[in-house]
Every structure is written in structure tokens, then in C-alpha cells.
C-alpha positions, 0 to 999 in steps of 0.5 A, a space after each residue: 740676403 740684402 739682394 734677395 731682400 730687395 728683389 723681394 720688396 721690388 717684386 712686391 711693390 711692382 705687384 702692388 703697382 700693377 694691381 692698383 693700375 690694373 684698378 684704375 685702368 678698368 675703371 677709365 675703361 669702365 668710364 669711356 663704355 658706358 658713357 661714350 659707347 653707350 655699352 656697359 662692360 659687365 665684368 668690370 664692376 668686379 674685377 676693380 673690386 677685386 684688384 682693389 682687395 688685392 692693392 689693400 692686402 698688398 698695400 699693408 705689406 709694403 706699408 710695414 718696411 716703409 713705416 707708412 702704417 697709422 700710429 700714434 707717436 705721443 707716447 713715443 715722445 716721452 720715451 727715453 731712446 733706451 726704451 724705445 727699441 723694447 717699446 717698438 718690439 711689443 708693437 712688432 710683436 702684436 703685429 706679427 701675432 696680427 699678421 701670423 693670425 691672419 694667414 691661419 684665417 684668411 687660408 681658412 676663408 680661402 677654403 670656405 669659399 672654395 666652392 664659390 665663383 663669382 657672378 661675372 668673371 667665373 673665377 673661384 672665391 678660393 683664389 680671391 681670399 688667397 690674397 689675405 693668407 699670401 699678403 699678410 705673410 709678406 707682412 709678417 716677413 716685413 715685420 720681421 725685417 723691420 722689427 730686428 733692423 729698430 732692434 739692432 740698429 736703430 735704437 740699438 744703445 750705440 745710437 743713442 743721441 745722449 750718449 753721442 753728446 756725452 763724448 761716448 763712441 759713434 
């Protein structure tokens, strides 16, 4: 499970790499047409939105397994260690229900707007929204993982630094 666990998270973050250099690529791209040649490429002002959309939705995923999402850790401070790891399960909770809900709506915007294209790529807003229903259930996956590794491991009673310090098991 561990390896497919990795594959899955390398997978994920070479999608990742790929759609914010893809971004980044357009917009230098972008840059040296219009400027140098003097020749717009018409395309391009959408596709960087477009992988921009899909780095931010993907972004979010990878961002849960290493922790890198905004939060406020004052309260965490205060907490004893026996009550951190409950404490961490209700912020995973509401953002699997965040993530969960997400997948329903992003899917049901993907359906919407199915019968849309854009302007200048041609490409449907089907496969567009696609990118919220898929990368926010990576997300849930994610929370999940992380969710049950806080849990069980890393603010399971046998780790708590009190009980280490008091001559209890390691």
C-alpha cells in the first residue's frame, strides 16, 4: 500500500509540475511573440488560464499530504498532546465533507457546461470543470491519509513527549 501510495503522490505532483510549467512555458512563450515578433499567439491567454485552474485544484491536493494548507496553530498551542489528535480529526473531517462536497458540485458544473466551448481552443467547459471533481478527490484520498497517520501515529498516546519524560514506553 505504501508503494502504491507513492507512485500515486509522484504521479500527482508530476501532474502538478507539469501543468504550472506548461503555465509558465505559454506565458514566455506568449511574451517573446508578441514582443519580439510582433505576433500575438491568440490561444495562449487561455490555455495559461486554463493550466493555472488546474495547478490551483491540483496544488490543493498535493498541499494536504504535506501539510502546506493556511492554518491557524494558536489554539494548537494550548492543546494538551491527548487532545490534539481528536482535535486534528474534526479539521480533517470538515475537509473531507469540503472535499466530498466538492466532487458532487464540481461534477455537476462539469455537466452544466457541458455544451460549452471555449473561445479560442475549442475545447469543452465539460473537461475544463473536470479538473475540481478529480482533484478534489485526490484531496479527499489525501485527508484521509493524513487524517489516520495524525490518529494512529502521530498523536497517538504512545508519542505523547509527557509520557516519554516520565519514564513510560517509547
Amino acid at each position: 500500500m505504501k508503494t502504491l501510495f507513492h507512485i500515486y503522490d509522484k504521479v500527482l505532483k508530476a501532474l502538478l509540475c507539469c501543468a504550472t510549467g506548461g503555465f509558465i512555458v505559454i506565458c514566455l512563450l506568449q511574451i517573446f511573440f508578441r514582443y519580439v515578433l510582433q505576433n500575438s499567439l491568440v490561444w495562449s491567454q487561455e490555455a495559461c488560464n486554463l493550466l493555472f485552474f488546474l495547478s490551483i485544484f491540483l496544488g490543493s491536493a498535493v498541499c494536504v499530504t504535506e501539510r502546506k494548507h493556511i492554518t491557524i496553530d494558536l489554539v494548537l498551542e494550548y492543546l494538551p498532546f491527548s487532545v490534539k489528535r481528536y482535535w486534528f480529526l474534526v479539521i480533517y473531517g470538515i475537509m473531507l465533507a469540503f472535499s466530498i462536497y466538492m466532487v458532487f458540485t464540481g461534477y455537476d458544473m462539469a455537466l452544466a457546461f457541458a455544451h460549452q466551448v471555449t473561445s479560442t481552443m475549442k475545447l469543452s467547459y465539460y473537461h475544463v470543470y473536470l479538473a475540481i471533481p478529480i482533484s478534489c478527490a485526490c484531496m479527499a484520498i489525501n485527508v484521509v491519509r493524513v487524517a489516520a497517520y495524525d490518529f494512529f501515529v502521530a498523536y497517538a498516546p504512545q508519542n505523547d513527549p509527557k509520557r516519554n519524560k516520565e519514564g513510560g514506553n517509547a
